[in-house]
C-alpha positions in Angstrom: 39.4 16.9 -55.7 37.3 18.5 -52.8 35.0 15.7 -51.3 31.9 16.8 -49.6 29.8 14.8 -47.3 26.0 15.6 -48.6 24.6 12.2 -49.0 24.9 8.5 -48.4 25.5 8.2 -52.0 28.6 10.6 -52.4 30.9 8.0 -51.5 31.3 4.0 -52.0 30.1 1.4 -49.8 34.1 0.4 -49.1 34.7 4.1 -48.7 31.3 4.3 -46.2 32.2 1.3 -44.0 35.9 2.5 -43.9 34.4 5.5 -41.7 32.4 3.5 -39.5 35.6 1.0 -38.8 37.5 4.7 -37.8 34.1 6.0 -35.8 34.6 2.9 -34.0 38.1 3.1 -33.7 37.9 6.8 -32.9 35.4 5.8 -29.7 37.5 3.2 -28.2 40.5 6.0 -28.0 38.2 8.0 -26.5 37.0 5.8 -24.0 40.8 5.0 -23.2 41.6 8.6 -22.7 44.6 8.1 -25.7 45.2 11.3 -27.9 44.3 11.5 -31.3 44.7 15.2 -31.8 44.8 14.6 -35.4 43.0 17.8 -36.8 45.5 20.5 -34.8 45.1 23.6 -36.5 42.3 22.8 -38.5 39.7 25.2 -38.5 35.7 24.4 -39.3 32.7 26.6 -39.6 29.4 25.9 -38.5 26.5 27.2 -40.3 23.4 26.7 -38.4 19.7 27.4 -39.6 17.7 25.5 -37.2 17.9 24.4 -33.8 20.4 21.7 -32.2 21.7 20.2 -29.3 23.3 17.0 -30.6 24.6 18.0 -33.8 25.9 21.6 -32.7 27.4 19.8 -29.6 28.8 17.2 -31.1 30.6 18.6 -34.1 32.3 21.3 -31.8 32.9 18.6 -29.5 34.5 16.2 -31.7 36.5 19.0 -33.3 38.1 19.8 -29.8 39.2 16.1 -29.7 40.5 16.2 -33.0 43.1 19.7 -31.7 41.1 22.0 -34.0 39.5 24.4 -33.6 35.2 25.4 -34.5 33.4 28.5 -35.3 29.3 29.0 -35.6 27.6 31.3 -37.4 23.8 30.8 -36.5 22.3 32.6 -39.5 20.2 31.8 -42.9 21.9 31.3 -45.6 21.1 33.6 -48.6 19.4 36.4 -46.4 22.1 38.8 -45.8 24.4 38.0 -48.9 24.1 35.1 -51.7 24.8 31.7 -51.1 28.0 31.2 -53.3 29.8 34.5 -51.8 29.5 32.7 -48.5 31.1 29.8 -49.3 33.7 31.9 -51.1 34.7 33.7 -48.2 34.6 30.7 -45.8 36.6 29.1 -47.8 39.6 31.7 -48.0 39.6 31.4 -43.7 38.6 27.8 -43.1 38.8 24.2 -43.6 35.7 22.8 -43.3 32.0 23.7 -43.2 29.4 22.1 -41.6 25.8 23.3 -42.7 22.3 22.1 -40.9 19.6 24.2 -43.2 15.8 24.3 -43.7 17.1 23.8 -47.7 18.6 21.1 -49.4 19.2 23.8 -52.7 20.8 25.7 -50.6 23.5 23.2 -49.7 24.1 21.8 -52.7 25.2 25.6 -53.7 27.1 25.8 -50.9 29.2 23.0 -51.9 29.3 23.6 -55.3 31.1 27.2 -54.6 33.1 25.9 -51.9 36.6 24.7 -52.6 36.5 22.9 -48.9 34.8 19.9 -47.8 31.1 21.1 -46.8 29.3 18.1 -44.7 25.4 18.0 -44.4 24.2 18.3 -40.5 20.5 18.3 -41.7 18.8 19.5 -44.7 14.7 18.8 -45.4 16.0 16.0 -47.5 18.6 14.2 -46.0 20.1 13.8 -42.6 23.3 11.5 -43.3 25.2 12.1 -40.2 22.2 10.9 -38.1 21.9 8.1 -40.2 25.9 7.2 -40.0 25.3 7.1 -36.1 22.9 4.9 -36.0 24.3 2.3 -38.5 27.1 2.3 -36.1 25.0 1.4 -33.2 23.4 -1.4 -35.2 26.6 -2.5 -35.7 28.0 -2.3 -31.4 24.0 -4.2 -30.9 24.2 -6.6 -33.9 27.4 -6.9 -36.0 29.1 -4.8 -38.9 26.8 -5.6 -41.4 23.5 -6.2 -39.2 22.7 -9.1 -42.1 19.2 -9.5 -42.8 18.1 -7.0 -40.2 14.3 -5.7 -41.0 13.6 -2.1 -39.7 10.5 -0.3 -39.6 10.3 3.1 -39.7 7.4 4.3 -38.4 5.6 8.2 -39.2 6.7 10.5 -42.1 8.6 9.7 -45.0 11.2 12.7 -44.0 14.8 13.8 -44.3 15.7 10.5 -41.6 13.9 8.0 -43.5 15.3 9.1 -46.9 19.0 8.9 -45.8 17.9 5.6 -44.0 16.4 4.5 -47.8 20.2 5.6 -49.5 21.8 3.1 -46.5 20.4 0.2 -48.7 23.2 0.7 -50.9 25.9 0.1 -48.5 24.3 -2.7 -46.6 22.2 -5.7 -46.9 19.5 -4.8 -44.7 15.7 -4.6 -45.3 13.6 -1.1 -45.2 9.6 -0.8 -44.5 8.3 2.8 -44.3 5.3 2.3 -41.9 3.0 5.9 -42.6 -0.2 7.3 -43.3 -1.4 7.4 -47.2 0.5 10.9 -48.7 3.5 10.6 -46.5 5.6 8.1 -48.3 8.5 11.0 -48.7 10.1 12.4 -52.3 8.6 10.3 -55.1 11.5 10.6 -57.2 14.3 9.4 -54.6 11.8 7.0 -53.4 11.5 5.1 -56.6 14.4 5.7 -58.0 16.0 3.6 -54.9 13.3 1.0 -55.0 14.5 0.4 -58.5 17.9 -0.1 -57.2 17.0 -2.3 -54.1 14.0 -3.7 -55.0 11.6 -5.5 -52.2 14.1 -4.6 -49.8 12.3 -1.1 -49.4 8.7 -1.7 -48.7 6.1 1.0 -48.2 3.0 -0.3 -45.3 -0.3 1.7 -44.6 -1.2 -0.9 -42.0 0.8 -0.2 -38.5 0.6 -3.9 -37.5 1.3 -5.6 -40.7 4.2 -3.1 -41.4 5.9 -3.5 -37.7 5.3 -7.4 -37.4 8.4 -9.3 -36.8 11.0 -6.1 -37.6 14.1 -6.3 -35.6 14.3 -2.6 -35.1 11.4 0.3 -34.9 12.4 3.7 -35.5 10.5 6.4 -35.8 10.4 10.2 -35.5 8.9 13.7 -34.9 5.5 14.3 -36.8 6.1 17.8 -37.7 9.9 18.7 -38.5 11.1 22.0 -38.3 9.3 24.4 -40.7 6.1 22.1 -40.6 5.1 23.4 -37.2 2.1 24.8 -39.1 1.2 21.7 -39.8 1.4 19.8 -36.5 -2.6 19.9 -35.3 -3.2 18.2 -38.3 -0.6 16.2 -38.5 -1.3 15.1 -34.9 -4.7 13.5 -35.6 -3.4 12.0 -38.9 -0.3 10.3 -37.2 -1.8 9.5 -34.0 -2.6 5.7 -34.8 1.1 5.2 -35.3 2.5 6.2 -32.3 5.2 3.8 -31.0 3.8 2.2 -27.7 4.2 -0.9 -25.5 1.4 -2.5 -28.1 3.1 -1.5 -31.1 6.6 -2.9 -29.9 5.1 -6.1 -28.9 4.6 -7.0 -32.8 7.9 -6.6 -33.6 10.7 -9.4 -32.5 10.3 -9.6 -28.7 14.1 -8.2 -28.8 13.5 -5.5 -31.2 15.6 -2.3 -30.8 13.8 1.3 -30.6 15.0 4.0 -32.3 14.7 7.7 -32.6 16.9 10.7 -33.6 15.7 12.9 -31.5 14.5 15.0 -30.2 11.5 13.3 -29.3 7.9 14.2 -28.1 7.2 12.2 -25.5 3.5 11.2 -25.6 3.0 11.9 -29.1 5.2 9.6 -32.0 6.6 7.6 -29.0 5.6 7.2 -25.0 7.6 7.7 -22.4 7.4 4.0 -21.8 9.0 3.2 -24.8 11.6 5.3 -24.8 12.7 4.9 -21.3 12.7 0.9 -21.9 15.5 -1.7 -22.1 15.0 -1.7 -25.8 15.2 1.7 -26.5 19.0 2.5 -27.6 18.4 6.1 -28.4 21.4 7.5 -26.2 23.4 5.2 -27.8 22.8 6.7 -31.1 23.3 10.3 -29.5 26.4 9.1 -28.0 27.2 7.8 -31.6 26.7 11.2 -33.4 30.5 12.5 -31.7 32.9 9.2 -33.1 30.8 9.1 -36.6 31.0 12.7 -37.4 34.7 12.6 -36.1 35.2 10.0 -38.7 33.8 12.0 -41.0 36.1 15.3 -40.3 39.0 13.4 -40.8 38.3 11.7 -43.9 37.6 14.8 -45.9 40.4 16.1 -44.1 42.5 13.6 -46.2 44.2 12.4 -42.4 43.7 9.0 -42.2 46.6 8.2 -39.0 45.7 4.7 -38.2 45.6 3.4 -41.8 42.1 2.2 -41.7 41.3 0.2 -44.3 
């Protein structure tokens, strides 16, 4: 059966922190300069919608080290043929796809016509991979399971924050979405995980009571990509929640900042912030190569080290 990497919840939690143990593995091979050309003469497309530098990069990237081999179609899916005959004839030349797209319907199709994996680089919903990244880098800063870790995450209920919301199923940490009233993300995945995890995913309107004491602030762009309409008045709505020296001194005094990036410096975070000894966000860039390697090679079905 083909397994496909969409969301958080597609797999286990022994089956999620089995990739992290080889992401981790996978890095200190890297850093040792030992071969682990696992993936030679495997072949992925990547299907790109929007934007990137750290997922484009890093997928092609972490394919190279794995001996295969990547192509990338920048393009919108459904435009210039339908949705399922694209993944019918990617399927017939490759072995993997790799989709980043303004639609979450859009993917789900795709994987659903695909008889290959189909991994999610970004959708409006979800953004696993990013997600995947920075769980490992909690886990290099805190240990594997980051026990009883409180994270605030700060701005728009978005794609970042609802993977970050499925991550409560795998681990025992705590979850406060820190935003302006109306932006508290998808209702429906929203409660339907608070049902599952109960206080452990806590919505706050108030900046200072929602950041007090958290071990790690994370936050994000204002606008994503396809809200830039949005963004003048987005900017005066979000503007009191901007992640500055103030707001980080109400957290733990060594709280970790966070941010997927790409950031805009002076608006949802300052410079000051980001550029501090707390900050940890090229650690979760660095991060986004070993997890999505892991990832390539479990739905690959290669699993050389025996990772367990």
């Amino acid at each position: 059966m083909v397994k496909d990497f969409i969301s958080l919840l597609d797999f286990s939690s022994p089956e999620i922190h089995r990739m992290l143990r080889l992401a981790h593995e996978l890095k200190t091979l890297q850093k040792k300069s030992l071969p682990h050309r696992w993936l030679r003469g495997k072949t992925q497309a990547l299907i790109f919608e929007k934007p990137s530098l750290r997922t484009k990069m890093t997928f092609q990237i972490g394919m190279f080290h794995l001996g295969g081999e990547t192509l990338v179609m920048d393009m919108k899916l459904g435009e210039r043929e339908a949705v399922p005959d694209v993944a019918k004839n990617l399927e017939r030349w490759v072995d993997l796809i790799v989709a980043r797209v303004y639609d979450h319907r859009d993917l789900i199709c795709l994987a659903q016509n695909a008889r290959i994996p189909v991994i999610n680089a970004l959708s409006n919903l979800l953004h696993p991979c990013q997600i995947m990244a920075d769980i490992m880098t909690l886990q290099e800063k805190m240990g594997e399971n980051f026990d009883n870790c409180t994270i605030a995450f700060v701005g728009d209920g978005n794609n970042v924050f609802h993977s970050w919301a499925e991550a409560l199923y795998h681990f025992n940490f705590s979850l406060r979405l820190v935003c302006p009233e109306g932006y508290t993300g998808d209702v429906n995945l929203v409660q339907s995980i608070k049902q599952k995890v109960g206080e452990r995913l806590l919505i706050f309107h108030d900046i200072k009571e929602g950041v007090k004491n958290v071990d790690v602030v994370y936050t994000d762009v204002w606008a994503s990509m396809g809200q830039e309409h949005e963004m003048e008045k987005r900017e005066k709505i979000f503007a009191p929640y901007q992640v500055n020296k103030e707001l980080m001194s109400l957290a733990k005094p060594n709280a970790f900042f966070m941010h997927c990036l790409p950031a805009h410096r002076g608006m949802e975070v300052t410079s000051e912030v980001i550029d501090s000894s707390q900050s940890v966000v090229y650690d979760q860039a660095e991060n986004r190569l070993h997890i999505q390697k892991a990832i390539m090679v479990t739905l690959l079905g290669y699993n050389p080290i025996n990772i367990n």
